[in-house]
N, C-alpha and C positions, 0 to 999 in steps of 0.2 A: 519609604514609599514603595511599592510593591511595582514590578517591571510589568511592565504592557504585556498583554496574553497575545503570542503572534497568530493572525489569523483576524482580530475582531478591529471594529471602527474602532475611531477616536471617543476618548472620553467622554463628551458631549453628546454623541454618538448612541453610544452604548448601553442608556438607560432605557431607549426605547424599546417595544416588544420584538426580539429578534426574530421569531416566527412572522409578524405581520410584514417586518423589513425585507424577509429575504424570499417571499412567495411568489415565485413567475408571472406575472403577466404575459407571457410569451414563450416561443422556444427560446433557450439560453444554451450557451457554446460552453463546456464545461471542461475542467481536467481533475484530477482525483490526488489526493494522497492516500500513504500508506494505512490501506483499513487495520483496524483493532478493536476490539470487543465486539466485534459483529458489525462495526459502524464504519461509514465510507465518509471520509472529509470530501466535499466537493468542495474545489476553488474556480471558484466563479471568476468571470475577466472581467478586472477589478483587482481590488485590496483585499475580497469577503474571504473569507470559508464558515461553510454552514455542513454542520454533521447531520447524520440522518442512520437509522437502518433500514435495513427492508423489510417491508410488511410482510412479502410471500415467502421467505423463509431461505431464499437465494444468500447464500454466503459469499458475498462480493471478494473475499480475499483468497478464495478459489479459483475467483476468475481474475482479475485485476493484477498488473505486472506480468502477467507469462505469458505472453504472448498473442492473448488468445482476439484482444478487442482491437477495431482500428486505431491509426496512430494521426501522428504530424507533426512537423517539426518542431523541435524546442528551440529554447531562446539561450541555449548556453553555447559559448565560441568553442568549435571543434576545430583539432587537425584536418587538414585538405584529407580527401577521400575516405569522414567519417560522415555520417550523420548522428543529430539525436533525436530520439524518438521517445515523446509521449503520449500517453491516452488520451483521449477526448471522447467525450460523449452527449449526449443535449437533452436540457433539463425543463420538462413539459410540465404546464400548472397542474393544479391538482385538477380530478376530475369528480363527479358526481356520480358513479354508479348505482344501481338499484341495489339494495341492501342485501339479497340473496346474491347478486355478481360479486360482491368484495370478498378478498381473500381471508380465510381462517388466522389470525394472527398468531404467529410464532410468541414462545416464551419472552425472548429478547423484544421484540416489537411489544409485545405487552407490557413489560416493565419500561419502555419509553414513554409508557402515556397515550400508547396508539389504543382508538376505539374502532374494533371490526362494526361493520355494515355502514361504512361511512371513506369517503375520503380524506385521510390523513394529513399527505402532503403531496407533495410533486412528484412526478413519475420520470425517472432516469432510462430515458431510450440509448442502448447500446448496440454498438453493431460488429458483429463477428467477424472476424478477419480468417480465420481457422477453423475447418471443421469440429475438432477437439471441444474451440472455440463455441460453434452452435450449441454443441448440444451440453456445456454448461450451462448457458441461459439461454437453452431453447428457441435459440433465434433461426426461424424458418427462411430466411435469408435476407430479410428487408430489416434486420433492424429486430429487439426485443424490449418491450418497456419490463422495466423493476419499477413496482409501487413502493414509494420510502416514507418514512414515517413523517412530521413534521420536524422540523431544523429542533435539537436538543441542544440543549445547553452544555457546556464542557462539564459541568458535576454531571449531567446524565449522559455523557457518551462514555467522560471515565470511570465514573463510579466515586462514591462516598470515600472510601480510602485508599491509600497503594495499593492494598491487597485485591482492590479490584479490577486492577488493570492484568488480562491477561496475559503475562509475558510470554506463555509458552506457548502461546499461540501466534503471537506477535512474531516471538522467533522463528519458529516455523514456515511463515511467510517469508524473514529474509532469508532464510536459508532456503527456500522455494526461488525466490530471486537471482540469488546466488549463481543455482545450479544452471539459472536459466543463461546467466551470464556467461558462466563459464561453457555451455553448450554451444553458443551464438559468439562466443570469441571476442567479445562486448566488453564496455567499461560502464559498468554500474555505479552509479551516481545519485546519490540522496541529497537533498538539499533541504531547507527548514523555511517557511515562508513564515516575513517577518511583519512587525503591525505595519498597515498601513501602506506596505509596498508590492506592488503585483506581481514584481521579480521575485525568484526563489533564491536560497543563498546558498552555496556552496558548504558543507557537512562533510562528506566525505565519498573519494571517487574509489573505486577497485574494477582497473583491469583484469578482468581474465579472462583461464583458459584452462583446456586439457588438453593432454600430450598425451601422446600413442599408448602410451601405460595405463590411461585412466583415473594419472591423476590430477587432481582441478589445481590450479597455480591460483591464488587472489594476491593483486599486488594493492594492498592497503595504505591511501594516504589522506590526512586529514591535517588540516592548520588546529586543530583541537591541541589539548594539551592533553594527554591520555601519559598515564605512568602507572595503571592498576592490568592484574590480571596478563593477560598477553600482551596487552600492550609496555611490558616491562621488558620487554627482547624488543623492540621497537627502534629504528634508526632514526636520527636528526637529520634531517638537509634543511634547508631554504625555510627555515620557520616551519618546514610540516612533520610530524610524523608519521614513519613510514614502516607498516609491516607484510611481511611477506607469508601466508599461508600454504603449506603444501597439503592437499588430501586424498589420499587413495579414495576413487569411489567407489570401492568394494567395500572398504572399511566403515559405508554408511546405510549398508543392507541390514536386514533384520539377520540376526541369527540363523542360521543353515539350521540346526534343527528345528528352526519352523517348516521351512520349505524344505528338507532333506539339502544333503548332502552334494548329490548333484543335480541341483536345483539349476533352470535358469535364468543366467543373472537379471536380465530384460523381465522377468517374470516377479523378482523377489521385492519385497516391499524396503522401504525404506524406513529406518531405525527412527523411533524419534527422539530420543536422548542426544543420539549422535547427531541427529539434525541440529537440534539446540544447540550444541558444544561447537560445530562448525560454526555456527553465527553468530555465537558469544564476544568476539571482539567488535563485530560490526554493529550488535545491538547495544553493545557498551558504550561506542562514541557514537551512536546517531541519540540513544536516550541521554547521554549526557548533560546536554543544555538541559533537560528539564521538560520539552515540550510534545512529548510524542502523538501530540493531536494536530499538529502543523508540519506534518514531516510529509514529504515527497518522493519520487524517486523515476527516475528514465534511464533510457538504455543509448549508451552510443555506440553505433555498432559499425563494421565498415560497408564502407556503399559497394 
């Protein structure tokens, strides 16, 4: 028998049309996981998550996790003088606009089955916490809708085969995460939301940080059983495995003959092989279970 998909109803449940089931009647209190392929998991408060992209062509994983969107508290037990902090946003019915208002649909929005001059699905209002913040999704200060397509099915958010899930973009993001952790001196925390249960479950935490040198410390620990790849220098304690990252952050700019020689560094872009390579242990145990369309993640930071 094939294991429950974490994220969807109960079996009984689950035959019915998952579009018509999870369409707003009202504003809805929302939190996010980790977007991929262009597609943002909303988890609804409840048991749901219902995928979606964005019709206007806004790449949510540009914005989501770094800081940029309001927060609120999470639900995982912290040390005295931490908090955790995850996203929230609220999830507004579809609406009816005149057919010359709807936006031009992006490639990805068109291979979901979205039809331009029409309302698709629900409209994900965010609200910016950071100017940086505004002006990726345009939020003039009160707040930005994104128009999302209608709830996709897990074959249309992942794609028909492995090969269509995009890792390098996937990775990208955690190592975007990462960086963010180690700037904000935060423990980075993914977790997996499982059938049925509106709590998320613990996957894997890393502490970090950078020191005076620049370079990022991740102290890697997960209850996983990981024995491939880096996790092969990996310490045992108490049931978890434990690894320890060190990265120079010079060592993840582009090449100085793009930018000359004495380029500076606040200036030079960042490698993307080497981004990869930094997140490669974190992308290995958080895809491990298998379920990279249920995955989550928050920041605990100190107060």
């Amino acid at each position: 028998m094939e294991p429950a998909i974490p994220g969807l109803p109960p079996q009984d449940d689950a035959d019915h049309d998952l579009t018509a089931a999870a369409a707003p009647t009202g504003p809805q209190h929302v939190r996010f996981g980790v977007p991929f392929n262009g597609v943002v998991p909303i988890w609804h408060d409840g048991a749901e998550i219902t995928w979606h992209r964005p019709t206007d062509g806004t790449d949510l994983a540009q914005v989501l996790g770094l800081g940029h969107v309001e927060t609120e508290d999470g639900p995982s037990p912290v040390p005295e003088g931490w908090s955790e902090r995850v996203e929230t946003g609220t999830l507004l019915p579809p609406t009816a606009p005149d057919a010359d208002a709807c936006p031009v649909l992006d490639d990805a929005a068109a291979a979901s089955g979205a039809e331009p001059g029409c309302a698709v699905g629900p409209v994900l209002m965010l609200k910016a916490i950071t100017p940086s913040g505004r002006r990726a999704i345009n939020d003039p200060g009160t707040g930005a809708p994104v128009p999302l397509s209608a709830p996709l099915s897990i074959e249309e958010a992942m794609g028909v085969t492995a090969g269509d899930f995009d890792i390098t973009g996937f990775s990208v993001h955690i190592a975007r995460l990462m960086l963010r952790a180690a700037r904000d001196r935060a423990i980075l925390l993914f977790t997996l939301r499982a059938p049925h249960d509106p709590e998320a479950h613990h996957l894997l935490s890393a502490p970090s940080e950078v020191d005076d040198d620049g370079v990022l410390h991740f102290h890697l620990g997960t209850l996983l059983e990981m024995e491939s790849g880096a996790w092969e220098q990996a310490q045992h304690s108490g049931g978890m495995a434990l690894l320890d990252l060190d990265v120079p952050y010079a060592s993840l700019l582009a090449d100085t003959r793009t930018h000359g020689a004495h380029a500076d560094p606040a200036q030079q872009s960042l490698d993307l092989e080497r981004l990869v390579a930094m997140a490669q242990p974190v992308v290995d145990a958080i895809l491990q279970p298998g379920f990279p369309f249920a995955l989550g993640c928050s920041f605990i930071i100190p107060d």
